[in-house]
C-alpha positions in Angstrom: -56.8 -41.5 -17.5 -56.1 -38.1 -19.6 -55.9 -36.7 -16.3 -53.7 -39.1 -14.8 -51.1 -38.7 -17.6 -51.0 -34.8 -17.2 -50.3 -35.2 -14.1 -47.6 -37.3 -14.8 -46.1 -35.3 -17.0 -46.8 -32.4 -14.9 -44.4 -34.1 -12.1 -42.1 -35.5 -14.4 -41.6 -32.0 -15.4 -41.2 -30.7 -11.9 -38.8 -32.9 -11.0 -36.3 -32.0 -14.1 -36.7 -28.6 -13.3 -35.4 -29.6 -9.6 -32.4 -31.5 -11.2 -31.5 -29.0 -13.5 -31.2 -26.2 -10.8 -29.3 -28.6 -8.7 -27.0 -29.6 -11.2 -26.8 -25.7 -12.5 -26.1 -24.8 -8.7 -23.1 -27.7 -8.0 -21.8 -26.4 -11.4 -21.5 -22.9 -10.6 -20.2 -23.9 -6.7 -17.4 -26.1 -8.8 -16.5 -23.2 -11.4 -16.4 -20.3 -8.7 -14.4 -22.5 -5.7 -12.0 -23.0 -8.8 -11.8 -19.2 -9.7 -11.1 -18.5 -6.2 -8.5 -21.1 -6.3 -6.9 -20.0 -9.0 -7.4 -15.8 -8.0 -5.2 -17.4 -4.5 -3.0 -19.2 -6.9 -2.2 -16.1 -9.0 -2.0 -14.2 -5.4 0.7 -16.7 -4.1 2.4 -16.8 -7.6 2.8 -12.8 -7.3 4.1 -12.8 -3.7 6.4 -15.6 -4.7 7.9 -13.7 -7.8 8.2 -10.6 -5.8 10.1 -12.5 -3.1 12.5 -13.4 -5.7 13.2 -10.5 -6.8 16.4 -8.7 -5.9 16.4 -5.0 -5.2 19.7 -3.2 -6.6 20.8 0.5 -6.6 24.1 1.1 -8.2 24.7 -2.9 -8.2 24.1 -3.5 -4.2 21.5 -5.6 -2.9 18.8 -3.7 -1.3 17.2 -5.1 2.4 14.7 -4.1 4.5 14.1 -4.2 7.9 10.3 -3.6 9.5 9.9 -0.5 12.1 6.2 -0.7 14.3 5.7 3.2 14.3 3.7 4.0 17.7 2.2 0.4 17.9 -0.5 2.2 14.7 1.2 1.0 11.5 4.4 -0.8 10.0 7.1 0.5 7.5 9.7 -1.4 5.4 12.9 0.9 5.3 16.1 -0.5 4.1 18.3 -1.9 6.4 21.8 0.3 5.6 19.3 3.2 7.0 20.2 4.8 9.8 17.4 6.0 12.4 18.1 9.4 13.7 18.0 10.0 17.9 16.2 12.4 19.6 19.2 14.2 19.9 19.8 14.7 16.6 16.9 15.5 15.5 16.7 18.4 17.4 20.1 19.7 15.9 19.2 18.6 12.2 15.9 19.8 12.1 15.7 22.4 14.2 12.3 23.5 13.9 8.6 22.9 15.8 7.3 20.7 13.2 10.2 18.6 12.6 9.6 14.7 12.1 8.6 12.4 14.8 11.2 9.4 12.7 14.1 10.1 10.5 15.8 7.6 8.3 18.5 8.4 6.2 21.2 6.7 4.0 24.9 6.4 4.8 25.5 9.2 2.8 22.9 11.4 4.1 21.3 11.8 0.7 18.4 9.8 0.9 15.4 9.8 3.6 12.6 8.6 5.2 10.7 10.8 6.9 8.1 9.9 9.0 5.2 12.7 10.5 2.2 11.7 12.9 1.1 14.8 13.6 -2.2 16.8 15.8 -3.6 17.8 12.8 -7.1 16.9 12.7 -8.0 15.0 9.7 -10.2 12.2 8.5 -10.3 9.9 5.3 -13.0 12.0 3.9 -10.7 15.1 4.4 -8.0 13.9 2.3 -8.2 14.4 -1.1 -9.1 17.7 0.0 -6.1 18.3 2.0 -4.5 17.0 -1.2 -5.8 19.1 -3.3 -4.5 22.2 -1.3 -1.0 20.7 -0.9 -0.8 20.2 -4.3 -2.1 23.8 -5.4 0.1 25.7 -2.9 3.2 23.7 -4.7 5.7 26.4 -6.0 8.9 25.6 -7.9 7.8 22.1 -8.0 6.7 19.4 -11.2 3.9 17.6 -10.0 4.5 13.6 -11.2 1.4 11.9 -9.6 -1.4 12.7 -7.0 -4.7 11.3 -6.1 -6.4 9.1 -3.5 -6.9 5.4 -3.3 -8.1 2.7 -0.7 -6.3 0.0 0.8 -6.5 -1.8 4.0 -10.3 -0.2 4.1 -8.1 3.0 4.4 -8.0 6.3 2.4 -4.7 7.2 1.3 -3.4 9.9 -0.6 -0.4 10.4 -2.6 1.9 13.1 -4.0 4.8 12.5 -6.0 6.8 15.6 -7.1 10.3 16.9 -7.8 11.9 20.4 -7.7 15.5 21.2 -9.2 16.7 19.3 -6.7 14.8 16.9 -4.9 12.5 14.0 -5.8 9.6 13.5 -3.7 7.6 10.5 -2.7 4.7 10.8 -0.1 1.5 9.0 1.6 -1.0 10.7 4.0 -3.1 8.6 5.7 -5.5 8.9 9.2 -4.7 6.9 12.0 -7.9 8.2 15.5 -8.3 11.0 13.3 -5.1 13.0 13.1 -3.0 13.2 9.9 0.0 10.9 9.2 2.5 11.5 6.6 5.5 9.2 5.2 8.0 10.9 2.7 10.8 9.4 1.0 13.1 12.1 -0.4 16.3 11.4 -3.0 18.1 13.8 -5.3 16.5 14.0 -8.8 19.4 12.8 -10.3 19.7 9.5 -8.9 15.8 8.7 -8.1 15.4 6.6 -11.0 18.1 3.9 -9.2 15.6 4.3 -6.0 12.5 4.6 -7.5 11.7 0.9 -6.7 12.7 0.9 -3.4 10.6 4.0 -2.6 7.8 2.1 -4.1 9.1 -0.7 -2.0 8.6 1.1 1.2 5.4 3.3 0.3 3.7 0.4 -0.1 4.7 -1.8 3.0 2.5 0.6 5.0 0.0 -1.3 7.1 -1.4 -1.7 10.1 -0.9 -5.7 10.9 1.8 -8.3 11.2 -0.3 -10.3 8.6 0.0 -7.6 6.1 3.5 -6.6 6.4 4.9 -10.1 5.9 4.1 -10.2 2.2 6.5 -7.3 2.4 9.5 -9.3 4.2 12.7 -9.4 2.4 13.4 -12.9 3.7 
């Protein structure tokens, strides 16, 4: 009888262990589906407040329009932009090394430029490469620089100014040769453009997915 009690209790005892990890496990499915629903809802509330808001240099409306560079990646540049032909090019920047794509403002004092290059290079090599860019700069304040990931990518990034000229540019890797965006402006105006560079530095991706949550519509 003892015996039979025990292993009553014994059972009993087994079975509110059970129904305490049950209900501990539907508990913890319930609180993290709702922190993921919430993390998406926070997402979509950010995209929707950055849709929203209005891009303005010197009081005019700011829009962008997407480019496919070489079928590899995509690139917000504003839309008043004008892409350079081959043509010109040639005459403007008349040297071996000259951009693959050129954007520049009505005024010709802003840019885009635009490098896929032959230069061997992979993520690892980056900050590396960095680090040399960065240490052969002459002339030149050096406002940020580092590496970071995004997309699974490495990317690296320099941000600079000389007496002149501020400078805004990524590095990235696309089948193992080096890529570099730039978006140049004059020092004394890049604090009017400095979200619009940031604008178009970070539209860079590599899928149709990604680059709507950078559409201006």
């Amino acid at each position: 009888m003892v015996f039979s009690m025990k292993r009553k209790e014994i059972i009993l005892g087994v079975i509110g262990i059970v129904v305490i990890v049950v209900v501990a496990y539907f508990l913890a499915n319930i609180i993290h589906d709702y922190n993921v629903e919430s993390i998406n809802r926070e997402e979509n509330n950010k995209q929707e407040e950055k849709k929203e808001e209005k891009l303005e240099v010197d009081g005019v409306e700011i829009n962008f329009k997407t480019y496919r560079v070489d079928s590899s990646f995509f690139l917000n540049v504003p839309d008043t932009f004008i892409m350079l032909d081959g043509d010109t090019l040639k005459s403007k920047y008349n040297y071996n090394n000259r951009p693959e794509l050129v954007f520049m403002s009505e005024a010709d004092t802003e840019h885009v430029f635009v490098s896929t290059t032959n230069e061997d290079m992979t993520d690892d090599g980056l900050e590396a490469y960095l680090n040399n860019r960065v240490a052969g700069l002459t002339g030149m304040t050096v406002i940020d620089s580092g590496v970071y990931q995004k997309y699974d990518k490495t990317f690296a990034i320099l941000v600079a100014t000389d007496a002149n000229t501020y400078y805004n540019i990524r590095f990235f890797t696309l089948e193992n040769k080096l890529v570099t965006v730039e978006f140049n402006t004059p020092v004394s105006v890049y604090e009017e453009w400095e979200d619009v560079v940031n604008e178009v530095m970070d539209s860079i991706c590599f899928n149709e997915d990604d680059i709507k949550k950078y559409s201006s519509d």
